[in-house]
KEVOBA-698944 format. One record per atom (N, C-alpha, C, O): residue in three letters; x, y, z; atom name; residue number from 1. Coordinates in steps of 0.02 Angstrom, whole numbers, plus 50000, padded with zeros to 5 digits. Layout:
('ALA' (X Y Z) 'CA' NUM)
...
This chain:
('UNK' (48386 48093 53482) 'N' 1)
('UNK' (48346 48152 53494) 'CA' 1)
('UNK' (48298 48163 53435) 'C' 1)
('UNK' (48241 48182 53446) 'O' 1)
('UNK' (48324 48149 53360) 'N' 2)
('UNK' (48270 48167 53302) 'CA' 2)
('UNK' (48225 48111 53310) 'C' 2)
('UNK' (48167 48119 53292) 'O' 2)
('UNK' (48245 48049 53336) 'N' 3)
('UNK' (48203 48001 53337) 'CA' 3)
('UNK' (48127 48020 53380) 'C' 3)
('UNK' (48071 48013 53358) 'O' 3)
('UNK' (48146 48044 53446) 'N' 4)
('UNK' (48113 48050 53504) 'CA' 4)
('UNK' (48063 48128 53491) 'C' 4)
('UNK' (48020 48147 53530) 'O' 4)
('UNK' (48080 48154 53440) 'N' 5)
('UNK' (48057 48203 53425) 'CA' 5)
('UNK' (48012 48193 53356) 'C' 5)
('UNK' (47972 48237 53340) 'O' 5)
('UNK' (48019 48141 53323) 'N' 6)
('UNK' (47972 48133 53264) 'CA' 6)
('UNK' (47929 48089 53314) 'C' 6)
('UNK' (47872 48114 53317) 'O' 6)
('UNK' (47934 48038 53351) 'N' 7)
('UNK' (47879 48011 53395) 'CA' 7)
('UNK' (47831 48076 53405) 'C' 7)
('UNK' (47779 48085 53374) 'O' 7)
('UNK' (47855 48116 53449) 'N' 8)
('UNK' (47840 48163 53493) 'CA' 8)
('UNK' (47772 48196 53433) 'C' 8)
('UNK' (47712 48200 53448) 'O' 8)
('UNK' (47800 48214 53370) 'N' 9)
('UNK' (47768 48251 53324) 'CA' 9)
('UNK' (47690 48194 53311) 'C' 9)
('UNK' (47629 48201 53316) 'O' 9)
('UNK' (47736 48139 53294) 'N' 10)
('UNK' (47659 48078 53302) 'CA' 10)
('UNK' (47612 48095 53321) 'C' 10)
('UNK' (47552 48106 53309) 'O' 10)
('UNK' (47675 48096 53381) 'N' 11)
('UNK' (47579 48052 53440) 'CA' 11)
('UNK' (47561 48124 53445) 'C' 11)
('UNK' (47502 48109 53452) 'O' 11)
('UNK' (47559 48195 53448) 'N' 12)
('UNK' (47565 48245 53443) 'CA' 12)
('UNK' (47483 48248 53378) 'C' 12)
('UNK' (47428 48268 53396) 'O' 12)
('UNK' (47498 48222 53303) 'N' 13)
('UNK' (47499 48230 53257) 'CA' 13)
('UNK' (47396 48171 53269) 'C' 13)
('UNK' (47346 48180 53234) 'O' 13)
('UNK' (47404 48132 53314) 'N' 14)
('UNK' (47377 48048 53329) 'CA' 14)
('UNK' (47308 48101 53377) 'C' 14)
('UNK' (47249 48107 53364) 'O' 14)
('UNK' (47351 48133 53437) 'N' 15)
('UNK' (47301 48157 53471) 'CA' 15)
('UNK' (47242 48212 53437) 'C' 15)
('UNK' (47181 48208 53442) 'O' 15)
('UNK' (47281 48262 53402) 'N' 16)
('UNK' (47248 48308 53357) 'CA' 16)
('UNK' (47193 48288 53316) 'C' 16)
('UNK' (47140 48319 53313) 'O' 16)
('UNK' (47212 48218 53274) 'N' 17)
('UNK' (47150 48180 53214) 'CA' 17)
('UNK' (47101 48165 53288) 'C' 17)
('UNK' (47043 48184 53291) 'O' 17)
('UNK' (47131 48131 53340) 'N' 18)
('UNK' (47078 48095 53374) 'CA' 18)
('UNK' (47042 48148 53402) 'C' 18)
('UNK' (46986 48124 53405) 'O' 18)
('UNK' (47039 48214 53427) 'N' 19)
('UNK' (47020 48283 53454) 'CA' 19)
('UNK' (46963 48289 53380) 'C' 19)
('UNK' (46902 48291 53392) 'O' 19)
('UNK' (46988 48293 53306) 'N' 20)
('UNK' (46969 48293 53290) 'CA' 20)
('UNK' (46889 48250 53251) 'C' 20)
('UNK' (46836 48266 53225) 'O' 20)
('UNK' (46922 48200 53265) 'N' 21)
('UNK' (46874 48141 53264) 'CA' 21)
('UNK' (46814 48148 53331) 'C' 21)
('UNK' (46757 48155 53307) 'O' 21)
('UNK' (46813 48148 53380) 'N' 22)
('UNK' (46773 48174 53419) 'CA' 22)
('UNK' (46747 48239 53406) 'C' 22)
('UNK' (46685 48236 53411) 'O' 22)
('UNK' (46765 48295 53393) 'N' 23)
('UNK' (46727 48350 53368) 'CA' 23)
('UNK' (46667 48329 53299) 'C' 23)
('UNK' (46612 48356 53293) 'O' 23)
('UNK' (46693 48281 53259) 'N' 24)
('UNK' (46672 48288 53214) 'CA' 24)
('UNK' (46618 48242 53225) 'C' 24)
('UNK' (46574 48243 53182) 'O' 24)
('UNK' (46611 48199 53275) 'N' 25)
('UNK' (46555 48150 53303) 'CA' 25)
('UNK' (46517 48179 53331) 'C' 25)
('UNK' (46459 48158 53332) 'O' 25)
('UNK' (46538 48242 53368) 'N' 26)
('UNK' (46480 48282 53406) 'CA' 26)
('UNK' (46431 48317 53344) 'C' 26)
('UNK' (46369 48315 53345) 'O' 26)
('UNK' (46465 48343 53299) 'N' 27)
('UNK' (46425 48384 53248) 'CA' 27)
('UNK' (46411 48348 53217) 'C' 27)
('UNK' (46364 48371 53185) 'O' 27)
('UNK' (46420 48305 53204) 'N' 28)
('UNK' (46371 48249 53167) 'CA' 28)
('UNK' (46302 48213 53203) 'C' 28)
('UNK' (46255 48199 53165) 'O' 28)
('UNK' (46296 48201 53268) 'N' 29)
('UNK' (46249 48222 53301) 'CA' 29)
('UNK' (46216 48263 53294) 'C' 29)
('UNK' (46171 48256 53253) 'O' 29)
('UNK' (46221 48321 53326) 'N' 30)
('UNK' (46204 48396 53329) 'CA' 30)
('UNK' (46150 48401 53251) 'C' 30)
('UNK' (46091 48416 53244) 'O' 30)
('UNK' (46203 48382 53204) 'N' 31)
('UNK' (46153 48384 53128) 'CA' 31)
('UNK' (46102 48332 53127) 'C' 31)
('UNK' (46047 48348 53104) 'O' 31)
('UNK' (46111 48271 53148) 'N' 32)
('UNK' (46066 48220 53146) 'CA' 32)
('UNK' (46000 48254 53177) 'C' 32)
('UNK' (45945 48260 53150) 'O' 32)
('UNK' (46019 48275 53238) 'N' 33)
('UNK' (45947 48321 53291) 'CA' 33)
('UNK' (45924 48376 53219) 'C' 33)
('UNK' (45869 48372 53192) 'O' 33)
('UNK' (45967 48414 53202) 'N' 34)
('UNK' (45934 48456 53160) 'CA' 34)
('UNK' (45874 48439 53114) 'C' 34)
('UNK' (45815 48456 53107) 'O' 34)
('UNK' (45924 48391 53080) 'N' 35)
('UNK' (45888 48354 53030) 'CA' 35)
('UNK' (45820 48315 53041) 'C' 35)
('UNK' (45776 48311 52998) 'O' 35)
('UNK' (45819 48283 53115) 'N' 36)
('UNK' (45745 48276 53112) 'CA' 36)
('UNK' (45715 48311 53142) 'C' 36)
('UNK' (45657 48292 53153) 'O' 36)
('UNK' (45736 48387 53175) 'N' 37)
('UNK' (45678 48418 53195) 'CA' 37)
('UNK' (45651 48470 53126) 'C' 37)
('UNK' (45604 48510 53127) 'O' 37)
('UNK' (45700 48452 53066) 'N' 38)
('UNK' (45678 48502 53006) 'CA' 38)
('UNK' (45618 48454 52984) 'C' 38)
('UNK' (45558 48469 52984) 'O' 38)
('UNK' (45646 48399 52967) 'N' 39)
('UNK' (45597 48335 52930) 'CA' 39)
('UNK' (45552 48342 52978) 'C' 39)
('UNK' (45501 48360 52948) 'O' 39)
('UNK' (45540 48338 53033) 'N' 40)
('UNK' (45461 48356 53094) 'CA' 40)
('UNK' (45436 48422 53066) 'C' 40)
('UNK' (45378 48431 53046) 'O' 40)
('UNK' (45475 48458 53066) 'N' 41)
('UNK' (45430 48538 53037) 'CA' 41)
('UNK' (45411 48532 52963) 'C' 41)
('UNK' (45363 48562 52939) 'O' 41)
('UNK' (45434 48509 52943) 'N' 42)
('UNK' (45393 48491 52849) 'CA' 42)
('UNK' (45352 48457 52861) 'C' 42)
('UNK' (45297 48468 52834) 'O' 42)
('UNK' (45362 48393 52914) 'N' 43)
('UNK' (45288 48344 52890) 'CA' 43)
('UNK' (45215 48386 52916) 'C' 43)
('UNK' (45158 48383 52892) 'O' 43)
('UNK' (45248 48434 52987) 'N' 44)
('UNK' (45194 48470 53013) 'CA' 44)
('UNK' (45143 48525 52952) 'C' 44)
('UNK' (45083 48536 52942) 'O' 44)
('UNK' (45211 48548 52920) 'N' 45)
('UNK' (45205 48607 52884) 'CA' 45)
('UNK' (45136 48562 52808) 'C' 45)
('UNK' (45082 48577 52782) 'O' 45)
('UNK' (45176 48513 52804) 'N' 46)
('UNK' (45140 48472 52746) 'CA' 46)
('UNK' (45074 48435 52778) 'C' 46)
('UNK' (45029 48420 52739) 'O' 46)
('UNK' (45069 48425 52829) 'N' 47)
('UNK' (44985 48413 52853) 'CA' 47)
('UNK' (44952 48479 52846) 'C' 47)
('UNK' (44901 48482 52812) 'O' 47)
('UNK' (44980 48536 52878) 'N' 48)
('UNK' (44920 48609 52883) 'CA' 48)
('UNK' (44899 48607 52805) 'C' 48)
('UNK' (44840 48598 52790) 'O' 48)
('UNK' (44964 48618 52741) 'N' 49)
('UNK' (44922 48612 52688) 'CA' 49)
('UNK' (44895 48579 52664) 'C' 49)
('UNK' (44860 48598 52617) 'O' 49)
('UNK' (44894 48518 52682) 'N' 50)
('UNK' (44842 48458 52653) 'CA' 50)
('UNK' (44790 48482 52673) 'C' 50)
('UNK' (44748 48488 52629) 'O' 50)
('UNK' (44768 48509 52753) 'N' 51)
('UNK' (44717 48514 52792) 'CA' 51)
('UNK' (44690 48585 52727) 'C' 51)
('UNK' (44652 48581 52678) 'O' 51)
('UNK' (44725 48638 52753) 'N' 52)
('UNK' (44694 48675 52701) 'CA' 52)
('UNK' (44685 48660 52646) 'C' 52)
('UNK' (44628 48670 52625) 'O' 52)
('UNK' (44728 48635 52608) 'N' 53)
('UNK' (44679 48613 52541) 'CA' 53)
('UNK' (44621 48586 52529) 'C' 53)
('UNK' (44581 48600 52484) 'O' 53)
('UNK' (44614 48526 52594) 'N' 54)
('UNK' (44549 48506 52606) 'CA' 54)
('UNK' (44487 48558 52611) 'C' 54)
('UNK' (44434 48565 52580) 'O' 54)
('UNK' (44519 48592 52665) 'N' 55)
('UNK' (44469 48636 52694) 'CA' 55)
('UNK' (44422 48680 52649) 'C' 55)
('UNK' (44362 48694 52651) 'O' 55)
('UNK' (44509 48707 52578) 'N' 56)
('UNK' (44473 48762 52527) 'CA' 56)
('UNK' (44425 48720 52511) 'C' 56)
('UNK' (44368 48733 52530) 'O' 56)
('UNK' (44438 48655 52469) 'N' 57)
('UNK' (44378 48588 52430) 'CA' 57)
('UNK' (44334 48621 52464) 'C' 57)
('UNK' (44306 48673 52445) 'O' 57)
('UNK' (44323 48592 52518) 'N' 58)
('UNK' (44268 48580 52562) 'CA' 58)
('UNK' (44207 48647 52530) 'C' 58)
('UNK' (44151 48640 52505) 'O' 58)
('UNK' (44241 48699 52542) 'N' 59)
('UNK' (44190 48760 52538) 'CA' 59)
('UNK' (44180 48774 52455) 'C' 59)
('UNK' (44132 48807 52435) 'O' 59)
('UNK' (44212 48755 52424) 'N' 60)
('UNK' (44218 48777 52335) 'CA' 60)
('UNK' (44139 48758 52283) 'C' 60)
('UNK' (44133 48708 52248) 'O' 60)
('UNK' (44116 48781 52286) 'N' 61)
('UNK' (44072 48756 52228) 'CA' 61)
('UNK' (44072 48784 52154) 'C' 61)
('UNK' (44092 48838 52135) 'O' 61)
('UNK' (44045 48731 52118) 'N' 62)
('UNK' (44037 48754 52054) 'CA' 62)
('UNK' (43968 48805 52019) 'C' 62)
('UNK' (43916 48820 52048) 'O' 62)
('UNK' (43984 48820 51964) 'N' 63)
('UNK' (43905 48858 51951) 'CA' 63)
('UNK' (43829 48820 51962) 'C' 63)
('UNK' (43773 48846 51958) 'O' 63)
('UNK' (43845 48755 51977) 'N' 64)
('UNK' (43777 48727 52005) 'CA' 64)
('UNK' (43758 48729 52075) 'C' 64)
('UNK' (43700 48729 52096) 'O' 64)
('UNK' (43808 48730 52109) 'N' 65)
('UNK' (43819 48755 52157) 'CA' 65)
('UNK' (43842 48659 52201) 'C' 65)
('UNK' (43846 48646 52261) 'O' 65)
('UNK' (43851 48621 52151) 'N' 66)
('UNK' (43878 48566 52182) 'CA' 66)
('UNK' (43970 48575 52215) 'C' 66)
('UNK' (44008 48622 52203) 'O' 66)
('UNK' (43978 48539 52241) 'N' 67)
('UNK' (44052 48536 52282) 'CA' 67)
('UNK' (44085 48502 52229) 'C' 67)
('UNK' (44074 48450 52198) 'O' 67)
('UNK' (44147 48564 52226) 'N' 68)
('UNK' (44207 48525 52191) 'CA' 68)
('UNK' (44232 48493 52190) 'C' 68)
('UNK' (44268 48494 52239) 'O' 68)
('UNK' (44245 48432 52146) 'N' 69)
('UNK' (44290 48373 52162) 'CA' 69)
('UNK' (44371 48378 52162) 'C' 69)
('UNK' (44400 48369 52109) 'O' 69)
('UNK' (44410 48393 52223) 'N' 70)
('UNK' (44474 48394 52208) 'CA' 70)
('UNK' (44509 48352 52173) 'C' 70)
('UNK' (44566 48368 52157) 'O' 70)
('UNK' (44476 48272 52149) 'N' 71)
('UNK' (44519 48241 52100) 'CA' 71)
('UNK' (44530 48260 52031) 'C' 71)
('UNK' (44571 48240 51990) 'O' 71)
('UNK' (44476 48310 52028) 'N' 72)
('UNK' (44466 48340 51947) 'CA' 72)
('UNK' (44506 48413 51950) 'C' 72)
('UNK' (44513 48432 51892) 'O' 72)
('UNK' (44530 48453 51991) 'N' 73)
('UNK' (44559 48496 51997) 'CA' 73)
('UNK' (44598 48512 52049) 'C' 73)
('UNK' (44597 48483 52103) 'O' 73)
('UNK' (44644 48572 52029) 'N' 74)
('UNK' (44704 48586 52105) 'CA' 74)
('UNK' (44698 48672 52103) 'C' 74)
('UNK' (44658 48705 52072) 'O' 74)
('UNK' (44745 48691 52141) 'N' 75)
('UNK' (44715 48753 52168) 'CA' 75)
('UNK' (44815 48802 52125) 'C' 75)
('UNK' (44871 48779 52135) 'O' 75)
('UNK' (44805 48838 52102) 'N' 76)
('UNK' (44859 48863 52061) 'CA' 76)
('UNK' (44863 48927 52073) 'C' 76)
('UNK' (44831 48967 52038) 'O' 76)
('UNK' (44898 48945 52117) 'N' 77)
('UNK' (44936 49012 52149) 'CA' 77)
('UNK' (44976 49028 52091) 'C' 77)
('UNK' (45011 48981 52070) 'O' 77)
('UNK' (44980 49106 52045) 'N' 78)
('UNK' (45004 49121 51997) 'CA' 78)
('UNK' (45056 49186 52039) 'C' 78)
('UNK' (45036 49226 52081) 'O' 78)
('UNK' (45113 49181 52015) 'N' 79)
('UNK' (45143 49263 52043) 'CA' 79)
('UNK' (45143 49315 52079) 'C' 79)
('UNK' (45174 49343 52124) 'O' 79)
('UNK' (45072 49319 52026) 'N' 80)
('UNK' (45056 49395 52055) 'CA' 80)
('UNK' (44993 49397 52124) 'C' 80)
('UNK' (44953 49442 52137) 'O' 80)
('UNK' (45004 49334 52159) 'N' 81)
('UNK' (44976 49335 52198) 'CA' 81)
('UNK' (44866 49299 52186) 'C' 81)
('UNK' (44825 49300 52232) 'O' 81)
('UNK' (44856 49279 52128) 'N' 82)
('UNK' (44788 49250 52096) 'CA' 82)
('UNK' (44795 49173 52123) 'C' 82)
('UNK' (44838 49131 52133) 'O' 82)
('UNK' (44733 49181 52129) 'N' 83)
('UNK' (44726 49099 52149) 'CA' 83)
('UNK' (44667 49086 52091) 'C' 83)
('UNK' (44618 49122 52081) 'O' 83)
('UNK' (44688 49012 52046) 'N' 84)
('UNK' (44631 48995 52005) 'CA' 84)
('UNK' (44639 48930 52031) 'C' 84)
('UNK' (44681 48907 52069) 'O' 84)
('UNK' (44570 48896 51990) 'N' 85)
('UNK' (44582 48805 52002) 'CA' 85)
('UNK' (44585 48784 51920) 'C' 85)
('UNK' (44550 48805 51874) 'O' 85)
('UNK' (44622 48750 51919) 'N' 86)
('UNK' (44642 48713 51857) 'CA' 86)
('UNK' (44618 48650 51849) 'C' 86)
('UNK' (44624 48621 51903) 'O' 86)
('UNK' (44590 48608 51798) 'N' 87)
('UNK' (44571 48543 51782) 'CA' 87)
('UNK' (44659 48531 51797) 'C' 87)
('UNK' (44706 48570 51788) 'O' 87)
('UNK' (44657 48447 51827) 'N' 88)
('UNK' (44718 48425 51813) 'CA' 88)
('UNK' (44755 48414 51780) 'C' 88)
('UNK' (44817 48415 51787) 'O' 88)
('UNK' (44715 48398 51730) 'N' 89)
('UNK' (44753 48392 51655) 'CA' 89)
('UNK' (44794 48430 51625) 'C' 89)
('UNK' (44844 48410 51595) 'O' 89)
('UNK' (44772 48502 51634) 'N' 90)
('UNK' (44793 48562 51626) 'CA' 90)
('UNK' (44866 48581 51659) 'C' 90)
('UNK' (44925 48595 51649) 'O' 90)
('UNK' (44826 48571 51698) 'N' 91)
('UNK' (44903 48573 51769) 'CA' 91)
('UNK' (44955 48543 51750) 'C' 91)
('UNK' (45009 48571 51755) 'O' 91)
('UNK' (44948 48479 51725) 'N' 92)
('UNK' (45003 48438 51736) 'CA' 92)
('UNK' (45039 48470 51658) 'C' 92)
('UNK' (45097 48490 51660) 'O' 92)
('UNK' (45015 48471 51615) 'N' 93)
('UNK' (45038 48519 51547) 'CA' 93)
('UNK' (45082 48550 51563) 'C' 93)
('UNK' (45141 48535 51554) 'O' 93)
('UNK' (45054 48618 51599) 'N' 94)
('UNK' (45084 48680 51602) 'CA' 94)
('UNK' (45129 48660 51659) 'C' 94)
('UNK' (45166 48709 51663) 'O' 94)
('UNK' (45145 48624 51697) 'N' 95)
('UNK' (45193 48605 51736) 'CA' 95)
('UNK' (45266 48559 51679) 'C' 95)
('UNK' (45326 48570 51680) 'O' 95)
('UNK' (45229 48512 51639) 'N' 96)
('UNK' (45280 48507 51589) 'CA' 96)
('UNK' (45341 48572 51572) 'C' 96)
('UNK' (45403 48576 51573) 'O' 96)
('UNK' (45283 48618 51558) 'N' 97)
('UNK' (45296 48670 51510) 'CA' 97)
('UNK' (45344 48707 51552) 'C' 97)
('UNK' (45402 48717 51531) 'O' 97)
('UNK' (45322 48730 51615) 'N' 98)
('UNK' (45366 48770 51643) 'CA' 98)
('UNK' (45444 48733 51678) 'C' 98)
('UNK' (45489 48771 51697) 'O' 98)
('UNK' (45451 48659 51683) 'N' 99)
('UNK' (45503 48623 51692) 'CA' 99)
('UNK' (45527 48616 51620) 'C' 99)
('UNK' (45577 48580 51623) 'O' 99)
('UNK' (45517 48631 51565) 'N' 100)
('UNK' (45567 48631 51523) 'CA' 100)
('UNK' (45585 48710 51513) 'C' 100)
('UNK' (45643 48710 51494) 'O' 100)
('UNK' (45559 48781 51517) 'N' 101)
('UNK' (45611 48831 51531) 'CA' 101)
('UNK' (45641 48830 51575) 'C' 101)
('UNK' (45690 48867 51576) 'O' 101)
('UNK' (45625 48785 51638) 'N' 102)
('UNK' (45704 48776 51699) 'CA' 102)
('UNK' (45739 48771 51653) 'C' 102)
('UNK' (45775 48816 51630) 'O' 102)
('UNK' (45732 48705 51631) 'N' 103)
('UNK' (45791 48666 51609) 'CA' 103)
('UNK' (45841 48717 51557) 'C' 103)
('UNK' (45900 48727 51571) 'O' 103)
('UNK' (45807 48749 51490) 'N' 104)
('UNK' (45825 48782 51469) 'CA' 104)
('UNK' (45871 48865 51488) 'C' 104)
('UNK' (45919 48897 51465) 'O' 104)
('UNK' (45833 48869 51529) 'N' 105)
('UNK' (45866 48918 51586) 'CA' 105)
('UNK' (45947 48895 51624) 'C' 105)
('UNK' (45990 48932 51647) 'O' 105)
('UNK' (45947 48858 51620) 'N' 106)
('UNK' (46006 48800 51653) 'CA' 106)
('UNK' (46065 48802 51612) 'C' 106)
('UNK' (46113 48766 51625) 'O' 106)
């Protein structure tokens, strides 16, 4: 009887992992779908701003009234809501600068 009853607990014990093993194949699916309909909404999300960034270029001029070259500058949303354009050079500095108070922050 203890014999027929530790079987019992087994296969008992066999069906449950395998219940579980199938649940856990469905949601692993289920995430896979997620996952590329998130990665589809970023790449979407990451064309509109390319497009707009283009678009700002497009209209930007300088005091000569020539068109800005976006390889010489980027467009730098500050906090409080300001938009300036920065030489790149610049940019990439102050991007140093502010990834080492992360870090320090950390």
């Amino acid at each position: 009887v203890a014999a027929q009853k530790c079987r019992k607990r087994k296969l008992n014990a066999i069906l449950n992992l395998e219940e579980d093993v199938c649940n856990l194949q469905t949601q692993k699916e289920s995430l896979k779908k997620e996952h590329s309909q998130c990665s589809k909404s970023i790449n979407q999300i990451k064309q509109k701003l390319n497009n707009l960034y283009h678009d700002i270029f497009s209209r930007l001029r300088d005091d000569q009234g020539r068109p800005v070259n976006p390889r010489q500058y980027v467009i730098h949303c500050s906090s409080n809501g300001s938009v300036f354009l920065i030489p790149k050079h610049l940019a990439k500095s102050e991007q140093k600068q502010d990834n080492r108070k992360e870090q320090k922050q950390k």
